[in-house]
Legacy VTK file of the C-alpha trace (Angstrom):
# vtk DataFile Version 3.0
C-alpha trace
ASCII
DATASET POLYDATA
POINTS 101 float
83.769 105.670 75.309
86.343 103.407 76.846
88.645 104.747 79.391
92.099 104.068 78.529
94.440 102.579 81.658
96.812 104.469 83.751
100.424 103.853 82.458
102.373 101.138 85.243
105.913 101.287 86.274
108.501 100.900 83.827
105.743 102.265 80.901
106.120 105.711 79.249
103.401 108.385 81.063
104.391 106.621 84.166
108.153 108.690 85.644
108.153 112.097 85.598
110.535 112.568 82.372
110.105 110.240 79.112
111.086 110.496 75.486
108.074 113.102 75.095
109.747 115.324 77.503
111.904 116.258 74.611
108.519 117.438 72.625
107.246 119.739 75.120
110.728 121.212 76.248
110.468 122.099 71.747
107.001 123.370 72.825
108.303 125.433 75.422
111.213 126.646 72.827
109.056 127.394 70.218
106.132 129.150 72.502
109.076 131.089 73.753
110.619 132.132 70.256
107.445 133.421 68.715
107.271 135.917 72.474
104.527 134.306 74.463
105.204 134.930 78.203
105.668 132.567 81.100
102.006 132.742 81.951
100.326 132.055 78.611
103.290 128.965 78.082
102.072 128.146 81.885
98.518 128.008 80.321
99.026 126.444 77.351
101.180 123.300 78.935
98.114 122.899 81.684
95.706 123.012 79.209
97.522 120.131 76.679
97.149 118.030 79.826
93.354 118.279 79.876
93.158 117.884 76.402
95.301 115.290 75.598
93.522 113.219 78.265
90.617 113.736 77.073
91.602 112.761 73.524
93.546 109.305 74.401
89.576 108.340 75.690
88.179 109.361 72.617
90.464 108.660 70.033
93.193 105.969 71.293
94.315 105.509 67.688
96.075 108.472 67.190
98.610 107.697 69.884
101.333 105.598 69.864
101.316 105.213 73.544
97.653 105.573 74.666
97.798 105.074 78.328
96.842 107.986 80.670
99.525 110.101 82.201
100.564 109.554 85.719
100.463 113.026 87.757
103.661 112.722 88.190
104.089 112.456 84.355
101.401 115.457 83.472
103.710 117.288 85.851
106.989 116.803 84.097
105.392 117.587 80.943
104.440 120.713 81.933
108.028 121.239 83.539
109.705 120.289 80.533
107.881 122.585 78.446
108.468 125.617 81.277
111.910 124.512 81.072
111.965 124.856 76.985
110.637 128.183 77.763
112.957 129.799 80.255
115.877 128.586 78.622
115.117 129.944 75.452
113.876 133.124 77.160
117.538 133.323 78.576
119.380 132.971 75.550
117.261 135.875 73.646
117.534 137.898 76.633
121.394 137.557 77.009
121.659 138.351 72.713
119.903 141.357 73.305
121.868 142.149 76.158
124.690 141.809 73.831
123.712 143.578 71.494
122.280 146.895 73.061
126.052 146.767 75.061
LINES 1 102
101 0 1 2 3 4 5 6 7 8 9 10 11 12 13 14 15 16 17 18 19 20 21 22 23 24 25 26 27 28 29 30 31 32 33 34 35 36 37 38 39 40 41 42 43 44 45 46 47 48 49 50 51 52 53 54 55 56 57 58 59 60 61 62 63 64 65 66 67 68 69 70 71 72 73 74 75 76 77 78 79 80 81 82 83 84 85 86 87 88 89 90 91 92 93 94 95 96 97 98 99 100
């Protein structure tokens, strides 16, 4: 098993926010809709980390951009997708507030 590279300056995984922050703030949104809590979105961002890490050294094909996430990119993935989360988690909150008033 070949390790892939760490993504360099000016390469997506490499800043903190990329195109794919988009797809894990939807993760967040969606984790959110169907009612899982901060905690379990918390532990399902973490966990995509490890995994997809793992999986760009084992099967580099089935990403467009195989290079290894910077820290500082694992981190705003996980951000993004608590950020999907909370807002979402807002909005519902201030409907049902609405609603019950």
């Amino acid at each position: 098993m070949l390790a892939q590279r760490t993504a360099r300056p000016g390469e997506l995984n490499y800043a903190p926010f990329d195109r794919y922050s988009l797809v894990h703030g939807l993760v967040g949104f969606i984790a959110a809709w169907i009612g899982l809590g901060f905690w379990s979105t918390l532990g399902i961002a973490v966990a995509w980390e490890f995994v997809e890490h793992l999986l760009k050294n084992m099967l580099p094909m089935f990403f467009s951009h195989p290079t290894q996430d910077t820290l500082a990119n694992s981190a705003g993935d996980v951000l993004s997708t608590l950020m999907g989360w909370a807002a979402t988690t807002a909005v519902r909150r201030r409907q049902t507030f609405r609603h019950a008033g």
